[in-house]
OpenMM code with the backbone's topology and positions (N, CA, C; nanometers):
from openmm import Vec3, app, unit

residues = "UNK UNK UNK UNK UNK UNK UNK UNK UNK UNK UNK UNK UNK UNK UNK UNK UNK UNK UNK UNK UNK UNK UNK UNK UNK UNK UNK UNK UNK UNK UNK UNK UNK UNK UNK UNK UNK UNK UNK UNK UNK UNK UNK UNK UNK UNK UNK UNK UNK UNK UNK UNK UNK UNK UNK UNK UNK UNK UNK UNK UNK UNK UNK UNK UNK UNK UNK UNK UNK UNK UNK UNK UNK UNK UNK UNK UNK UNK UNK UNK UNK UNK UNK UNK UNK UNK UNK UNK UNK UNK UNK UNK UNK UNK UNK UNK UNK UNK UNK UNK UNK UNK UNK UNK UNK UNK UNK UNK UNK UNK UNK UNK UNK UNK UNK UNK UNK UNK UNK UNK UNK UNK UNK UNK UNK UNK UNK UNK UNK UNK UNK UNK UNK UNK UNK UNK UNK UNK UNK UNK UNK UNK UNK UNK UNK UNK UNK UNK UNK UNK UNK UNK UNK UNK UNK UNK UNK UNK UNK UNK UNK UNK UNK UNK UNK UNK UNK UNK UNK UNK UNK UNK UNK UNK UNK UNK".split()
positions = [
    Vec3(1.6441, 7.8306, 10.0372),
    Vec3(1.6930, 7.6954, 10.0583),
    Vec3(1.7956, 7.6625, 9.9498),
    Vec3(1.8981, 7.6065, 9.9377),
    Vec3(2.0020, 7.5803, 9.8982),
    Vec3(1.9810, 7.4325, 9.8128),
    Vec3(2.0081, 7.4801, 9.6737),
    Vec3(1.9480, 7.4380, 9.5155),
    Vec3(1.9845, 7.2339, 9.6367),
    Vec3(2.0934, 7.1937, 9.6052),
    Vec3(2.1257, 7.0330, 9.6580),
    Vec3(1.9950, 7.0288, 9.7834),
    Vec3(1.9770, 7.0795, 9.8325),
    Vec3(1.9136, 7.0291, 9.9596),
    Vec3(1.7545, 7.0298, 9.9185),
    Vec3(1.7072, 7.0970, 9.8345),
    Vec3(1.5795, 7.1186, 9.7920),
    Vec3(1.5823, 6.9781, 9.6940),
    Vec3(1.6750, 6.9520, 9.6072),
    Vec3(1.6856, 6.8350, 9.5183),
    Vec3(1.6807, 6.6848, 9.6034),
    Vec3(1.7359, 6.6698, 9.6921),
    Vec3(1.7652, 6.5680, 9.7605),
    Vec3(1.6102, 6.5755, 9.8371),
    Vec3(1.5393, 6.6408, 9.9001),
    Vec3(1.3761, 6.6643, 9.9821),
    Vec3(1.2967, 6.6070, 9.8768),
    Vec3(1.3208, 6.6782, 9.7819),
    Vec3(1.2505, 6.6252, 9.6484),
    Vec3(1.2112, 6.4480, 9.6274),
    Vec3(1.3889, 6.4447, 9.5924),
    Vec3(1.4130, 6.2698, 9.5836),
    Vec3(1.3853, 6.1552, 9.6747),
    Vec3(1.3930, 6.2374, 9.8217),
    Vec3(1.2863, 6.1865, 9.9135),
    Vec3(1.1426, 6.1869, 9.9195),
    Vec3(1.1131, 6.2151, 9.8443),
    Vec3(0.9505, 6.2086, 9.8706),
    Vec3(0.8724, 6.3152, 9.9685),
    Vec3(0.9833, 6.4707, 9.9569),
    Vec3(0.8908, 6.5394, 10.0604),
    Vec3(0.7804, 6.6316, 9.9553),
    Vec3(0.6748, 6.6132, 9.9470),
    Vec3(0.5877, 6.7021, 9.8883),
    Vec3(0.5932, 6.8489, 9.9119),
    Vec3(0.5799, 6.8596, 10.0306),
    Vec3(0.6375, 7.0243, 10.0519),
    Vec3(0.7008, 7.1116, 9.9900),
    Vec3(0.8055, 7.0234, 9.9672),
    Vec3(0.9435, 7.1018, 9.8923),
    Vec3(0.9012, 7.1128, 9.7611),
    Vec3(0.8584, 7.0499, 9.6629),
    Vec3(0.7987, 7.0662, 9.5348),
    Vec3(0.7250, 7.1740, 9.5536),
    Vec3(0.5804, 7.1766, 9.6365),
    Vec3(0.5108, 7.3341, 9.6704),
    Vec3(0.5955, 7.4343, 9.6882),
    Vec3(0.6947, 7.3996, 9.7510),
    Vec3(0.7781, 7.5181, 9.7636),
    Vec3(0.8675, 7.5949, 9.6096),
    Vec3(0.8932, 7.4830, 9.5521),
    Vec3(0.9677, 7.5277, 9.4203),
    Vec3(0.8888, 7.5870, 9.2951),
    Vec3(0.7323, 7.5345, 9.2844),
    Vec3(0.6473, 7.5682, 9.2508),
    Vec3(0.6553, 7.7246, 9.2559),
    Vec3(0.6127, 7.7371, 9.3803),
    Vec3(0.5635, 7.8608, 9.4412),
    Vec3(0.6638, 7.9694, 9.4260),
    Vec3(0.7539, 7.9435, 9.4732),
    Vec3(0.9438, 8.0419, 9.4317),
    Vec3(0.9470, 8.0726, 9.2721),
    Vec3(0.8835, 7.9628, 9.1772),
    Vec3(0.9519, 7.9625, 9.0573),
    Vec3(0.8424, 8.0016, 8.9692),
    Vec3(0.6751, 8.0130, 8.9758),
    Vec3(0.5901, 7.9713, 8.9571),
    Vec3(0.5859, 8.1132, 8.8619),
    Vec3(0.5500, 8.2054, 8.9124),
    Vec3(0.5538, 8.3633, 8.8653),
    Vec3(0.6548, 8.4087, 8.7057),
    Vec3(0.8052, 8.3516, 8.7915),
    Vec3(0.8777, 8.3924, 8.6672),
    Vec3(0.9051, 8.3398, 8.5849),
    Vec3(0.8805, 8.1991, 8.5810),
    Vec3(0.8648, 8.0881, 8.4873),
    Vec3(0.7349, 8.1104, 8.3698),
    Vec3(0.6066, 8.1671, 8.4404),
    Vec3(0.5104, 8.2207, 8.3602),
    Vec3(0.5820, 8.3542, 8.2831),
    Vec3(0.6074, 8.4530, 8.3562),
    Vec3(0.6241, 8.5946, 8.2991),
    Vec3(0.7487, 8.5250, 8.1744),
    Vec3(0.8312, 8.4758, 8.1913),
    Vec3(0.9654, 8.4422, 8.0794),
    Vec3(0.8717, 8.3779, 7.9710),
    Vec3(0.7794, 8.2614, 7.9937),
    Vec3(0.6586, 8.1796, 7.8987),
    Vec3(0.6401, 8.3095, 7.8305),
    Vec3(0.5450, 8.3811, 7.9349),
    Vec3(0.4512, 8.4500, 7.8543),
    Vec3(0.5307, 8.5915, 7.7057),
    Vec3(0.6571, 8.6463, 7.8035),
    Vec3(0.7643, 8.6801, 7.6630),
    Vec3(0.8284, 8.6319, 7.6093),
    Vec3(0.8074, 8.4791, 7.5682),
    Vec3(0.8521, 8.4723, 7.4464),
    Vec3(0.7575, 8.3889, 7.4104),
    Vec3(0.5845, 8.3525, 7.3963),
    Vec3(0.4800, 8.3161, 7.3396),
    Vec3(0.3993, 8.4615, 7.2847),
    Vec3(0.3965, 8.5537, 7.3914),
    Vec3(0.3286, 8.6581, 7.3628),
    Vec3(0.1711, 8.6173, 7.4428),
    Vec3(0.1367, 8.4910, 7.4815),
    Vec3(0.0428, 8.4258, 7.4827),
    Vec3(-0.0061, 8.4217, 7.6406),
    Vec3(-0.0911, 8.4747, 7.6975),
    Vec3(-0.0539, 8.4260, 7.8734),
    Vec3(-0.1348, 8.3272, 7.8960),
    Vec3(-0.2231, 8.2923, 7.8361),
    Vec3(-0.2886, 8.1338, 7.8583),
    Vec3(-0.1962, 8.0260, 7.8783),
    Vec3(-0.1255, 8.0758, 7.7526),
    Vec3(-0.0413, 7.9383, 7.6677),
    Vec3(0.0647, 7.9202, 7.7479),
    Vec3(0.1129, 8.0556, 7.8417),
    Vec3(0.2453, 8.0618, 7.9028),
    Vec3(0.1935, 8.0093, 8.0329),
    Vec3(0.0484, 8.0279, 8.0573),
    Vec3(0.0425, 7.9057, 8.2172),
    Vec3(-0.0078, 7.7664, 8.1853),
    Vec3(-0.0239, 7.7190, 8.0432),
    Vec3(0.0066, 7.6105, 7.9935),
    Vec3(0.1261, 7.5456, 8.0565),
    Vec3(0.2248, 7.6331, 7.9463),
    Vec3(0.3653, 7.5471, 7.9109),
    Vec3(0.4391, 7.5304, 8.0771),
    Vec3(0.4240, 7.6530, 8.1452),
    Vec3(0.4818, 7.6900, 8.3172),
    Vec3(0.4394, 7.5517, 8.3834),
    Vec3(0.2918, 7.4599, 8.3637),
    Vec3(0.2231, 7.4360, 8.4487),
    Vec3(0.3414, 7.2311, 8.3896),
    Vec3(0.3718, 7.2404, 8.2303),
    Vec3(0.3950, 7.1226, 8.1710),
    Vec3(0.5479, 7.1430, 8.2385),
    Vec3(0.6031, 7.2722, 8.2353),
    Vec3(0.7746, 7.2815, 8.2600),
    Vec3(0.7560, 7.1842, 8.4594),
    Vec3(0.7084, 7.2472, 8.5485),
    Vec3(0.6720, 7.1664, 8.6202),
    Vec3(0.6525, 7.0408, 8.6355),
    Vec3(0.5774, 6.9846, 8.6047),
    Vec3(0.5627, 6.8226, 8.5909),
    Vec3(0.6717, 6.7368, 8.5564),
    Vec3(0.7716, 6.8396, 8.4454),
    Vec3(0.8343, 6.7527, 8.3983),
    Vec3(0.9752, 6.7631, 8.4386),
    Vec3(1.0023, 6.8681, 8.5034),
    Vec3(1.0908, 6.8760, 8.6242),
    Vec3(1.0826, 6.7859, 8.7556),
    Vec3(0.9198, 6.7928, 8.7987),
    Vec3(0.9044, 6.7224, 8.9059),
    Vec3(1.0101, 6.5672, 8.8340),
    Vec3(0.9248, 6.5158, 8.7309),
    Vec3(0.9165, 6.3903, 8.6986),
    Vec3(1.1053, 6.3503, 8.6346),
    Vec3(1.1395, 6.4769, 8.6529),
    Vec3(1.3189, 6.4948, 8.5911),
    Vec3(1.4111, 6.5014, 8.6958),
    Vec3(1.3346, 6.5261, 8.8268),
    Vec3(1.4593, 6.5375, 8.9249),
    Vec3(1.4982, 6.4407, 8.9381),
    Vec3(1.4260, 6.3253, 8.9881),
    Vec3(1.4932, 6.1996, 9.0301),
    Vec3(1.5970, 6.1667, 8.9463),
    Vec3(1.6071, 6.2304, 8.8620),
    Vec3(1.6941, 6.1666, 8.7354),
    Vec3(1.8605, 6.2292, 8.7216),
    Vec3(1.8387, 6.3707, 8.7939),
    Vec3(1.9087, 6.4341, 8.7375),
    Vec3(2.0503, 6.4630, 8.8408),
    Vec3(2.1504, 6.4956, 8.7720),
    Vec3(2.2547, 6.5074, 8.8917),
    Vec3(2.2655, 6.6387, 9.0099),
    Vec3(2.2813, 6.6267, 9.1060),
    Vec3(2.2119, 6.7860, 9.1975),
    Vec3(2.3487, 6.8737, 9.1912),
    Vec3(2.4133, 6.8346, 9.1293),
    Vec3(2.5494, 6.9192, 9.1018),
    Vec3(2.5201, 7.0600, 9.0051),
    Vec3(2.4018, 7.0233, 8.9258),
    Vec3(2.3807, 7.0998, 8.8279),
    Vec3(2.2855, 7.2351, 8.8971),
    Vec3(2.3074, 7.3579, 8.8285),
    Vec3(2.2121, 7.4852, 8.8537),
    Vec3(2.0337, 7.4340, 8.8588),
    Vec3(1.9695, 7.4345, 8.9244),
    Vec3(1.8651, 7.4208, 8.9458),
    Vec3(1.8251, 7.5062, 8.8733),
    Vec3(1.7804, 7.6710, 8.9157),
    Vec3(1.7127, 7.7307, 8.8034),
    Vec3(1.7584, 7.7161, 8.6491),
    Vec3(1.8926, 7.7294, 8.6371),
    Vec3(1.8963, 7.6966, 8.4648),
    Vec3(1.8354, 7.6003, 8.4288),
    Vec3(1.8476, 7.4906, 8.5209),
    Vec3(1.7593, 7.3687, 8.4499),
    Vec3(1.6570, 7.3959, 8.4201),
    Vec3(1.5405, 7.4647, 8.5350),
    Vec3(1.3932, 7.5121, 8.5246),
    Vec3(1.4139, 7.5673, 8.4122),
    Vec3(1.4827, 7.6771, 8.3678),
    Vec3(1.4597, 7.7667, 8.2842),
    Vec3(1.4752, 7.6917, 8.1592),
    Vec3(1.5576, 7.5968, 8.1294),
    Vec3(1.5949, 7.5179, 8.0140),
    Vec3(1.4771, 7.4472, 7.9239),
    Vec3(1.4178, 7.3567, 8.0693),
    Vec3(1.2596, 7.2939, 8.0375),
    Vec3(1.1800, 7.3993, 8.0031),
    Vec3(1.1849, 7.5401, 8.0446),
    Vec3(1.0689, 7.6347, 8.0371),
    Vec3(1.0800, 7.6514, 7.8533),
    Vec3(1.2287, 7.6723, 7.8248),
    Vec3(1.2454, 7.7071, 7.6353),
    Vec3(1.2371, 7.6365, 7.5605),
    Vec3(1.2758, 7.5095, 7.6414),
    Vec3(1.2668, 7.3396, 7.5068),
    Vec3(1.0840, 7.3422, 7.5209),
    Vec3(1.0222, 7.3532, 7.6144),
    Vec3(0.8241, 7.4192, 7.5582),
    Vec3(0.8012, 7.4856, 7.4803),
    Vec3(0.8745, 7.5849, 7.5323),
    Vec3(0.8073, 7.6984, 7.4168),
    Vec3(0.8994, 7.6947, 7.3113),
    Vec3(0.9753, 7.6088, 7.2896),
    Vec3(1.0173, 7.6051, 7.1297),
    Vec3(0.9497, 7.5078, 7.0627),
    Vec3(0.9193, 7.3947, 7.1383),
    Vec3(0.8564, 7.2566, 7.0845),
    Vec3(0.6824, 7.3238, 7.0491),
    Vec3(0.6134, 7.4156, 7.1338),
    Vec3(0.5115, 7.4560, 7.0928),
    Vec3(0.5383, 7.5322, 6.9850),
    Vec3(0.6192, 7.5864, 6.9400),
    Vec3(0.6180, 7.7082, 6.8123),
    Vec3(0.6781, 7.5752, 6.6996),
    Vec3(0.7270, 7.4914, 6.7067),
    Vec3(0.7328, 7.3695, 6.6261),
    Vec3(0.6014, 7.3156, 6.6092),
    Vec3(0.5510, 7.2840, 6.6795),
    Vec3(0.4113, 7.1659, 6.6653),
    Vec3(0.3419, 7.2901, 6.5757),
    Vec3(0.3281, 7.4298, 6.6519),
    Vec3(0.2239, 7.5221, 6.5889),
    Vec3(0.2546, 7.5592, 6.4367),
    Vec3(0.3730, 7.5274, 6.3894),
    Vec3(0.4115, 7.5655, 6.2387),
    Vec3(0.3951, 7.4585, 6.1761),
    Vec3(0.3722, 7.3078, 6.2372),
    Vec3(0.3100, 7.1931, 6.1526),
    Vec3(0.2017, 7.2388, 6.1087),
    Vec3(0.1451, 7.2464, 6.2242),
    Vec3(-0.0135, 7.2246, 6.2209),
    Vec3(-0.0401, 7.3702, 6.1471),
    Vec3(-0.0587, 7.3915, 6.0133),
    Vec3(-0.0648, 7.4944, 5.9483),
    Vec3(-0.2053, 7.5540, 5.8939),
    Vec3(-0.2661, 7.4552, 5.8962),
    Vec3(-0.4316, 7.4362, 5.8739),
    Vec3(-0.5074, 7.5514, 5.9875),
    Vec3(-0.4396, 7.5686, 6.0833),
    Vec3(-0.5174, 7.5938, 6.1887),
    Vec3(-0.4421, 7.7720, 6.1860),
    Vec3(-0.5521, 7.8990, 6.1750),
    Vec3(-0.5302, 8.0241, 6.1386),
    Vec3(-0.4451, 8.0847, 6.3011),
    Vec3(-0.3449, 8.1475, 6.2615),
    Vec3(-0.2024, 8.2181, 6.3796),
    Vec3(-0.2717, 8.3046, 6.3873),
    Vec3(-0.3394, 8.3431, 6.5607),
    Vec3(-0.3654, 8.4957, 6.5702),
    Vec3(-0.2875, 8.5519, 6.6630),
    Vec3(-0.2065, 8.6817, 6.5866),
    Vec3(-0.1582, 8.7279, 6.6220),
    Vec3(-0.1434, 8.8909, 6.7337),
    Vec3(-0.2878, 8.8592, 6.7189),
    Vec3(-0.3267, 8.9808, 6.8354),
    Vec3(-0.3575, 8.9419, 7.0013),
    Vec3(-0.2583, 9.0527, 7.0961),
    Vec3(-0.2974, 9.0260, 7.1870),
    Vec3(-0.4173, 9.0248, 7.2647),
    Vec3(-0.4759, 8.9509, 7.3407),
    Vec3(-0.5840, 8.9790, 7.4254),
    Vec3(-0.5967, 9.0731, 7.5067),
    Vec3(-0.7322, 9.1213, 7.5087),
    Vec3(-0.6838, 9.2716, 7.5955),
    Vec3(-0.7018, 9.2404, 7.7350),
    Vec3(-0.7457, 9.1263, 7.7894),
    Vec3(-0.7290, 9.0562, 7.9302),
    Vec3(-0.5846, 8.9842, 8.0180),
    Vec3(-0.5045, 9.0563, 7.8810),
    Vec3(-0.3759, 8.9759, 7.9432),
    Vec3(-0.3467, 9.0475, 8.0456),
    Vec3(-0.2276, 8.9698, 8.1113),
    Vec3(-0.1559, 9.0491, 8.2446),
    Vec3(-0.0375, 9.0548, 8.1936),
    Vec3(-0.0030, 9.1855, 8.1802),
    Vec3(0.1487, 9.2528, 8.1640),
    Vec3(0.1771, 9.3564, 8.2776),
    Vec3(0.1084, 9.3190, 8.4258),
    Vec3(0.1853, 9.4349, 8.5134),
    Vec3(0.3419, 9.4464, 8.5329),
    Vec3(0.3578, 9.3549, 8.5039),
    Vec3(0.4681, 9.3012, 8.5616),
    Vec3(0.5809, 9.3826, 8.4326),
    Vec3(0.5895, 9.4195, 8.3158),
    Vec3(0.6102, 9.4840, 8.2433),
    Vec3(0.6257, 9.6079, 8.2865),
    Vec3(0.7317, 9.7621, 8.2927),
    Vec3(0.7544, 9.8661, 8.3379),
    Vec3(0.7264, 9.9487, 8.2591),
    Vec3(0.5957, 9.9913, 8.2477),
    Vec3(0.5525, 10.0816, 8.1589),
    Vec3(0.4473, 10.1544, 8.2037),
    Vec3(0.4460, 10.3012, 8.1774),
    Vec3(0.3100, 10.3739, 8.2162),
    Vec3(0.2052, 10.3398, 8.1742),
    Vec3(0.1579, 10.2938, 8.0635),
    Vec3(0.0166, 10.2850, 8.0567),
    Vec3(0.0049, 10.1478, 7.9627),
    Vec3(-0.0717, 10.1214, 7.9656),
    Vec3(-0.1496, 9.9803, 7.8669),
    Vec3(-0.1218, 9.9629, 7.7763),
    Vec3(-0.1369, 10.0665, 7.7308),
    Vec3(-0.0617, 10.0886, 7.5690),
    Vec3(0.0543, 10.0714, 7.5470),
    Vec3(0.1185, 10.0877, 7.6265),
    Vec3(0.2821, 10.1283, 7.6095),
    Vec3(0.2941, 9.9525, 7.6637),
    Vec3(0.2562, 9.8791, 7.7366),
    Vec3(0.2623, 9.7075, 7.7604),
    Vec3(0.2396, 9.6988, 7.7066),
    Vec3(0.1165, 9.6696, 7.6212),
    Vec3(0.1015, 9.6269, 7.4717),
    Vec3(0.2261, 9.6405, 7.3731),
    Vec3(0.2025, 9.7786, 7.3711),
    Vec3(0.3380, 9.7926, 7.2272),
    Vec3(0.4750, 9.7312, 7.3003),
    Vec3(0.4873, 9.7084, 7.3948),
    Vec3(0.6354, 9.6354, 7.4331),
    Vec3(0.6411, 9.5215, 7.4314),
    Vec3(0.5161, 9.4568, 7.4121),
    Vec3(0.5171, 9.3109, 7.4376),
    Vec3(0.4759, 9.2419, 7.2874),
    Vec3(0.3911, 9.3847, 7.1769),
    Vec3(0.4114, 9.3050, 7.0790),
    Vec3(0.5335, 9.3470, 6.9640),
    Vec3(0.5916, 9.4590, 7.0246),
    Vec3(0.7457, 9.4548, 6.9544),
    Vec3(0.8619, 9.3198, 7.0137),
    Vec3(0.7884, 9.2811, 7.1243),
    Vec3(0.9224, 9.1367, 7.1504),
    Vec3(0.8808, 9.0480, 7.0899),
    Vec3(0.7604, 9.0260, 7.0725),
    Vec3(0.7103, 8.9040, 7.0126),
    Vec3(0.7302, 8.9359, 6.8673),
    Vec3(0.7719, 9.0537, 6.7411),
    Vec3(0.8482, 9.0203, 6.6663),
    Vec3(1.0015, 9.0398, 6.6441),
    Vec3(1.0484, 8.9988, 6.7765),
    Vec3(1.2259, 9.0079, 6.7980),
    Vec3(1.2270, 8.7982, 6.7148),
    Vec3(1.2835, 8.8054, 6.6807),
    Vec3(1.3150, 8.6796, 6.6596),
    Vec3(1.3748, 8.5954, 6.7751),
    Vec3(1.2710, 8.4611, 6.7530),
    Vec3(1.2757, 8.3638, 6.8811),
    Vec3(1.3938, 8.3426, 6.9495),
    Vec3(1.5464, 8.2852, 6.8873),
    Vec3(1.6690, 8.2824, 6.9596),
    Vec3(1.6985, 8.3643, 7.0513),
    Vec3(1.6937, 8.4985, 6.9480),
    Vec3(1.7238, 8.6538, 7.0157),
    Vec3(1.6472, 8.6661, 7.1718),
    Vec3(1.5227, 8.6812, 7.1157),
    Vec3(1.4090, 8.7018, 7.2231),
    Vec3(1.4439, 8.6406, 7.3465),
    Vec3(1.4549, 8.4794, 7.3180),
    Vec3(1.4710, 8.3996, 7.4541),
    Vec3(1.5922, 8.4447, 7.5403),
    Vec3(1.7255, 8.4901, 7.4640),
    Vec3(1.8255, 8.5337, 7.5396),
    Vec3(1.8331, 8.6729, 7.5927),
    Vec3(1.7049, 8.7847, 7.4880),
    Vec3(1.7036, 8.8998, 7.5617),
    Vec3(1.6203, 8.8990, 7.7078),
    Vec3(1.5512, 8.7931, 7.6703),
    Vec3(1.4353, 8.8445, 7.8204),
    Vec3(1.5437, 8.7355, 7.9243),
    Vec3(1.5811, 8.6258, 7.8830),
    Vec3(1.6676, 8.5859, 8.0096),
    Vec3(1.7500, 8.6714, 8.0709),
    Vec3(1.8314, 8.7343, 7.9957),
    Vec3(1.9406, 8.8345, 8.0662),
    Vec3(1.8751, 8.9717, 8.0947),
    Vec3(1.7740, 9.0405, 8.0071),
    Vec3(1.7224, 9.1926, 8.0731),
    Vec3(1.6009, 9.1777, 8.1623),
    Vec3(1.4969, 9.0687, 8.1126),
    Vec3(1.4054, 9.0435, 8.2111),
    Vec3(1.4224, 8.9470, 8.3750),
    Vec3(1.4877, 8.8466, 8.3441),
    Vec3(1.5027, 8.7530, 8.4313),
    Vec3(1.6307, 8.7643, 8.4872),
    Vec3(1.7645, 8.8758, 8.4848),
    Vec3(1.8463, 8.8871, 8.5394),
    Vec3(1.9375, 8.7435, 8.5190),
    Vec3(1.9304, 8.6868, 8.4234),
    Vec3(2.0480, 8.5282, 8.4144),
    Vec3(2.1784, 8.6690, 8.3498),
    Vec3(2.2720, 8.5873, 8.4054),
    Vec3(2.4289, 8.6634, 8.3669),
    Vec3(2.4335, 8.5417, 8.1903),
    Vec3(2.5062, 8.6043, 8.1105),
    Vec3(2.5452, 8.5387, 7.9834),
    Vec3(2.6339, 8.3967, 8.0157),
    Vec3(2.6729, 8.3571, 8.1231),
    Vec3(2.7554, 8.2321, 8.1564),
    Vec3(2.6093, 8.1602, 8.2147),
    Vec3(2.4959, 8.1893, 8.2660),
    Vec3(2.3782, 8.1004, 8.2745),
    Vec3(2.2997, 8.0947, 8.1726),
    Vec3(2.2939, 8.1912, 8.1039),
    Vec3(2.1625, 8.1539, 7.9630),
    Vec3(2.2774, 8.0969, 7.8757),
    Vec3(2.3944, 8.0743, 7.8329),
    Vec3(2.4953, 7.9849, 7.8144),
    Vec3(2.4641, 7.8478, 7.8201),
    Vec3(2.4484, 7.8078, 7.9382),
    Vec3(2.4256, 7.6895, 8.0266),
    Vec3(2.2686, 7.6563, 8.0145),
    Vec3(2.1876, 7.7298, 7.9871),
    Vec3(2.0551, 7.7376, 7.9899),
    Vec3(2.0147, 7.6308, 7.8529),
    Vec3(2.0284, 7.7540, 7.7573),
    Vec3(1.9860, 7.6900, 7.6382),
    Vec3(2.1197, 7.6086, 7.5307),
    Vec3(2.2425, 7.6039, 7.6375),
    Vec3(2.3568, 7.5273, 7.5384),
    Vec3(2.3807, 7.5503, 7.4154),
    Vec3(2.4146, 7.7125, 7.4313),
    Vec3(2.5294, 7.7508, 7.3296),
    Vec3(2.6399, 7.8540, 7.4258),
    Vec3(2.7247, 7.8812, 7.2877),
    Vec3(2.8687, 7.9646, 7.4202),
    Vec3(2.7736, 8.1177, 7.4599),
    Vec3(2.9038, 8.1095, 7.5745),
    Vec3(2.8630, 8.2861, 7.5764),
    Vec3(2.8582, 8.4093, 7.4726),
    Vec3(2.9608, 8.3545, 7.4113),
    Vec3(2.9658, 8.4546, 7.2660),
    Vec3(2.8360, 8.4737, 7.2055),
    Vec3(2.7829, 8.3644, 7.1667),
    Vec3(2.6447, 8.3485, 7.0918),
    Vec3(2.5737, 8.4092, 7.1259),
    Vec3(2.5519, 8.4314, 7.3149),
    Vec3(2.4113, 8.4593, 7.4166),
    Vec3(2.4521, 8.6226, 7.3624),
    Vec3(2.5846, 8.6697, 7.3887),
    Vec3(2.6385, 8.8258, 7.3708),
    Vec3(2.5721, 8.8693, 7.2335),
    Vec3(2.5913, 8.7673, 7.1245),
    Vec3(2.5276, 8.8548, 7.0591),
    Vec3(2.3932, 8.8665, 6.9942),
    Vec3(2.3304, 8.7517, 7.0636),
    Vec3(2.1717, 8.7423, 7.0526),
    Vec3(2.1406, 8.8511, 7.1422),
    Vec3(2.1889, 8.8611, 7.2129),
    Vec3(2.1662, 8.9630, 7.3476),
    Vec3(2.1571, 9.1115, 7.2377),
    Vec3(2.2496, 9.1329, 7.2048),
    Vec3(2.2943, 9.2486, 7.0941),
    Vec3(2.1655, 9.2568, 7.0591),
    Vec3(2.2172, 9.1409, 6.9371),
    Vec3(2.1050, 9.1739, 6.8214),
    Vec3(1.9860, 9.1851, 6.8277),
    Vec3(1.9476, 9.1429, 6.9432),
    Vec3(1.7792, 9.1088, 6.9709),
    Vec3(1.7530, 9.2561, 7.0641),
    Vec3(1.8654, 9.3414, 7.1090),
    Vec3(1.8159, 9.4528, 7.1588),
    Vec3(1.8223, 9.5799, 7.0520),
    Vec3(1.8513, 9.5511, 6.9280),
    Vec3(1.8633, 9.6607, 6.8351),
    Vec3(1.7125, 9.6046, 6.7580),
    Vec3(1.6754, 9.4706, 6.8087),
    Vec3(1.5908, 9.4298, 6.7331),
    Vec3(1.4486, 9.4903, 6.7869),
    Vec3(1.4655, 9.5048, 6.8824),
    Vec3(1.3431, 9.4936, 6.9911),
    Vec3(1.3103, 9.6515, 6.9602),
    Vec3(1.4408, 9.7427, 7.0087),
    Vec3(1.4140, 9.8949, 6.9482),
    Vec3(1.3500, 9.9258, 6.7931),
    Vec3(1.3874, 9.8564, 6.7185),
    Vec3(1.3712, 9.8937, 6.5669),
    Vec3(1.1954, 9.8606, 6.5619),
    Vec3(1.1572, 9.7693, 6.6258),
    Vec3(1.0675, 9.6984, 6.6433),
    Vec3(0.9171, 9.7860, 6.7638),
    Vec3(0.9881, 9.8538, 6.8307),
    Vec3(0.9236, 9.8969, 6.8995),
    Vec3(0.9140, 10.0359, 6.8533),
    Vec3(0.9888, 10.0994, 6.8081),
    Vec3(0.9875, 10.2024, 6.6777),
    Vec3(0.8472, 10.2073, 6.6020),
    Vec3(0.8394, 10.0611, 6.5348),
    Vec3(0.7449, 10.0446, 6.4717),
    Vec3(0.6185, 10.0326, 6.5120),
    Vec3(0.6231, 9.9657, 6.6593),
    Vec3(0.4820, 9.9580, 6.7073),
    Vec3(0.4159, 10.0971, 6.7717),
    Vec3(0.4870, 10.1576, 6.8340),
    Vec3(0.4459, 10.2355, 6.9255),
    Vec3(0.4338, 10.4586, 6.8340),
] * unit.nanometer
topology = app.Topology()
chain = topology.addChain("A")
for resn in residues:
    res = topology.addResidue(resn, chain)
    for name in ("N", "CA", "C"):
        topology.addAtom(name, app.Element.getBySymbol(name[0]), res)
């Protein structure tokens, strides 16, 4: 369905169409959460808040604009505002190990191990980096949408893109 026409169903009051955007967006909105939290609870947390507040943002918003970048935009201003609140709140001990109940199928790797070590070498790529590597290698956004996404130039995305893939190797070096 065609991004204006889903926006406008919306602004009408068709419920459907929200299930529907849900449902289309629901998966990769988690999997993008969950690489760059590391967290998959936390990433059908933030997926479930990016929702609501889209729902509660369309009416607002102009339908001229990329629909998924927007989704995707709300999905990083979460998970940055959670890695903010979580570095206040300092009292409270960072664990940094994954759960061994997570779901990383979705990750291209032969064995468990090898998801693991890929998922906790991204999670120490540094956050900027990270968010622009998994938009463009995981989630297929071209550098003129994660641009538009998180509002900086393309130059910037190019070389977070870079740096965060020499980062991710050096990194995965180390884990694996």
């Amino acid at each position: 369905m065609e991004e204006p026409l889903v926006i406008a169903l919306v602004r009408a009051g068709n419920t459907d169409t929200c299930a529907d955007i849900v449902e289309c967006y629901q998966a990769p909105i988690q999997r993008y959460l969950y690489r760059l939290t590391g967290d998959y609870e936390l990433a059908r947390d933030l997926a479930q808040d990016t929702f609501i507040q889209a729902y509660k943002g369309i009416l607002k918003t102009n339908s001229a604009f990329s629909f998924r970048a927007w989704l995707y935009r709300i999905a990083t201003n979460n998970a940055w505002q959670h890695r903010r609140r979580k570095k206040l709140i300092s009292f409270i001990p960072f664990n940094d190990q994954l759960e061994t109940n997570i779901s990383v199928n979705d990750i291209k790797a032969d064995s468990m191990d090898e998801k693991i070590a890929i998922q906790e070498a991204l999670n120490k790529v540094p956050e900027e980096q990270r968010t622009c590597l998994v938009l463009h290698m995981v989630e297929g956004f071209k550098y003129r949408e994660i641009a538009e996404t998180i509002e900086i130039s393309e130059d910037a995305v190019r070389m977070r893109v870079a740096r965060g893939k020499a980062a991710f190797q050096m990194m995965y070096e180390e884990v694996s």
